[in-house]
C-alpha positions as CSV (number, residue, x, y, z in Angstrom):
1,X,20.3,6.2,36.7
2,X,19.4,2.5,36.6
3,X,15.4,3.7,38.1
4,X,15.4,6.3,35.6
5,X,15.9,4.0,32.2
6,X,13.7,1.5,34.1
7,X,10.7,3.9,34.5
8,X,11.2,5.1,30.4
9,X,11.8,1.4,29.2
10,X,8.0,1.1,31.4
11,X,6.7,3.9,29.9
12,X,7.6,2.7,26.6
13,X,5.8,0.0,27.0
14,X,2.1,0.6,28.8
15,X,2.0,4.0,26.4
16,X,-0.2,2.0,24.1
17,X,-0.4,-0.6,21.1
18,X,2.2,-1.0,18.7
19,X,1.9,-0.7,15.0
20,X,3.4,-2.9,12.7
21,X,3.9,-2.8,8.7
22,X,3.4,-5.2,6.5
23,X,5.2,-5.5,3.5
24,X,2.4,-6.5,0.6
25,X,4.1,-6.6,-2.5
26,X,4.7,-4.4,-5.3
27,X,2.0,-2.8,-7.2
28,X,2.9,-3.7,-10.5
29,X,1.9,-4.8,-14.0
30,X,4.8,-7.0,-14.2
31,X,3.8,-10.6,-13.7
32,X,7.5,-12.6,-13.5
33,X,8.7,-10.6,-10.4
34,X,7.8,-12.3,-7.1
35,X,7.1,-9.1,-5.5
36,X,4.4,-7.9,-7.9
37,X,0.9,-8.1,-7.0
38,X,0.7,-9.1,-11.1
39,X,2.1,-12.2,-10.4
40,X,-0.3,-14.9,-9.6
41,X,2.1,-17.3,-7.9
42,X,4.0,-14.6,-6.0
43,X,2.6,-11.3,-4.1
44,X,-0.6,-11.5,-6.5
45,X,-1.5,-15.0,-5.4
46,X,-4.6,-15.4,-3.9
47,X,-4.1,-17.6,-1.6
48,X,-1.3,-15.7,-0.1
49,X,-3.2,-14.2,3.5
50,X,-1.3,-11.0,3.0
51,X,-2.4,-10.5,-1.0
52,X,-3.9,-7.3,-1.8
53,X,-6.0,-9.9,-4.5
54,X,-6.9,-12.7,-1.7
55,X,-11.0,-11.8,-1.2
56,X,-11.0,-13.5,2.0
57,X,-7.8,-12.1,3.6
58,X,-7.7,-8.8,5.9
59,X,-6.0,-6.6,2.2
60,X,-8.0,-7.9,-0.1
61,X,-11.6,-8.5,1.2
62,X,-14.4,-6.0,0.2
63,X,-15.2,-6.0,3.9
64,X,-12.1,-5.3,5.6
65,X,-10.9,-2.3,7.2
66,X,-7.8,-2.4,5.5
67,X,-8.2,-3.7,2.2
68,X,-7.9,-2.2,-1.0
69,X,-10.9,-3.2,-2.5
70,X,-13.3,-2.1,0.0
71,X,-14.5,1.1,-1.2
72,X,-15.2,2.2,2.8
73,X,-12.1,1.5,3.9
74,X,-10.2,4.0,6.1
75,X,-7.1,2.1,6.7
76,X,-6.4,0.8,3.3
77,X,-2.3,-0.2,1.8
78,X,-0.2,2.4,1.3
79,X,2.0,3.1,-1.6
80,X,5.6,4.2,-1.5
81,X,8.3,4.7,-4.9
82,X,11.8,3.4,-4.7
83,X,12.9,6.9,-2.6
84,X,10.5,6.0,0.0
85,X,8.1,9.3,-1.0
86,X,4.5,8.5,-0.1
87,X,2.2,8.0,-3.3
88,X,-1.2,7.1,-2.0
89,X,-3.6,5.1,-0.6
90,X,-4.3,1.9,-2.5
91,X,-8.3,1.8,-2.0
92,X,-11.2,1.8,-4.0
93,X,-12.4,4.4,-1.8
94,X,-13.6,7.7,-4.2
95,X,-14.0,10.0,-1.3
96,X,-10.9,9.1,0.7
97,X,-8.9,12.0,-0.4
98,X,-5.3,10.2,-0.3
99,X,-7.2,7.5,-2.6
100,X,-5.6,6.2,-5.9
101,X,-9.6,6.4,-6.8
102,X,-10.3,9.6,-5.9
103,X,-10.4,11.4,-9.2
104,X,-10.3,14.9,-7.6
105,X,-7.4,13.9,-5.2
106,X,-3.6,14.4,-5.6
107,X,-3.1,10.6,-6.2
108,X,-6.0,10.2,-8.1
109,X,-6.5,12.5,-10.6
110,X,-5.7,11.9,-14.2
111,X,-3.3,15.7,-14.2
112,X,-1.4,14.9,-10.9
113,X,2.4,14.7,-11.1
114,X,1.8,12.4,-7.9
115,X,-1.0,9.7,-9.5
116,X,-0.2,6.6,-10.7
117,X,-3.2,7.7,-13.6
118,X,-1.8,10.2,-15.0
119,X,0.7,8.6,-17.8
120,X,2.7,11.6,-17.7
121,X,3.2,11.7,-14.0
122,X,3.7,8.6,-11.5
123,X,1.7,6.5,-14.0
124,X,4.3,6.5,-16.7
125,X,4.9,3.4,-18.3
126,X,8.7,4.5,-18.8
127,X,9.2,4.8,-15.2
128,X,10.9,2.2,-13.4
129,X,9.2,2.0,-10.5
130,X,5.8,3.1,-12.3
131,X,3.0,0.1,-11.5
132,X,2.3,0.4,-15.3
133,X,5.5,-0.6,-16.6
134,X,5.5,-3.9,-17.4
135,X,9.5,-4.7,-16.9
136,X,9.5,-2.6,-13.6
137,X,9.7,-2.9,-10.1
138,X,6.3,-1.1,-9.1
139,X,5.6,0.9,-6.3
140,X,6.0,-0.9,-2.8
141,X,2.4,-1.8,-1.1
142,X,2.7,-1.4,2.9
143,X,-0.3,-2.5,5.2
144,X,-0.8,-1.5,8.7
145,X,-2.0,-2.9,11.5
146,X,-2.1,-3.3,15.2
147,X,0.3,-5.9,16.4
């Protein structure tokens, strides 16, 4: 038994890199909650190196990978409501179709239930975790990565 769990505990480990999340914020108009991305002393602070709004960090560079303001990106934040249901990519990307700017994808078209621009749908600004209410929580920003 003991060569067994020491052969899967091995396995486990040489299978291959690890992914880690990274908590970015939340996307949110609201500028006095620390978590927002709004708030220019807190998540939205550009000089925080894991702000979705700091041009020279690996989220918010319009050369990275994973940023959300690189309209190539392939690997760009993720956004999640308070259930945990998935609710997008955060990218500037128009072709990608999980996009936020993709105006002819499920999370980026203005008549989605699912997008965060239609004001009826995920957008509403009566929501509480809609990113355009300004006295919300937002929608929680995750980053990827290899670790």
């Amino acid at each position: 038994m003991g060569k067994i769990s020491l052969l899967f505990i091995a396995a486990i480990v040489l299978s291959g890199p690890v992914y880690s999340q990274t908590d970015l914020g939340n996307l949110s108009t609201n500028p006095y909650s620390p978590s927002s991305t709004s708030n220019p002393y807190g998540a939205g602070s550009q000089y925080n190196p894991n702000s979705i709004t700091n041009p020279n960090g690996q989220y918010g560079s319009p050369y990275s990978n994973k940023s959300a303001t690189n309209p190539y990106a392939t690997d760009a934040p993720k956004l999640y409501d308070s259930q945990g249901n998935y609710k997008g990519k955060l990218s500037s990307n128009p072709y990608d179709p999980d996009s936020v700017s993709n105006p002819y994808g499920k999370y980026g078209s203005k008549h989605s239930p699912d997008s965060i621009n239609n004001p009826y749908g995920a957008g509403n600004p009566y929501l509480k975790d809609s990113p355009t209410n300004p006295y919300g929580t937002g929608l929680k920003v995750i980053g990827s990565g290899k670790k």
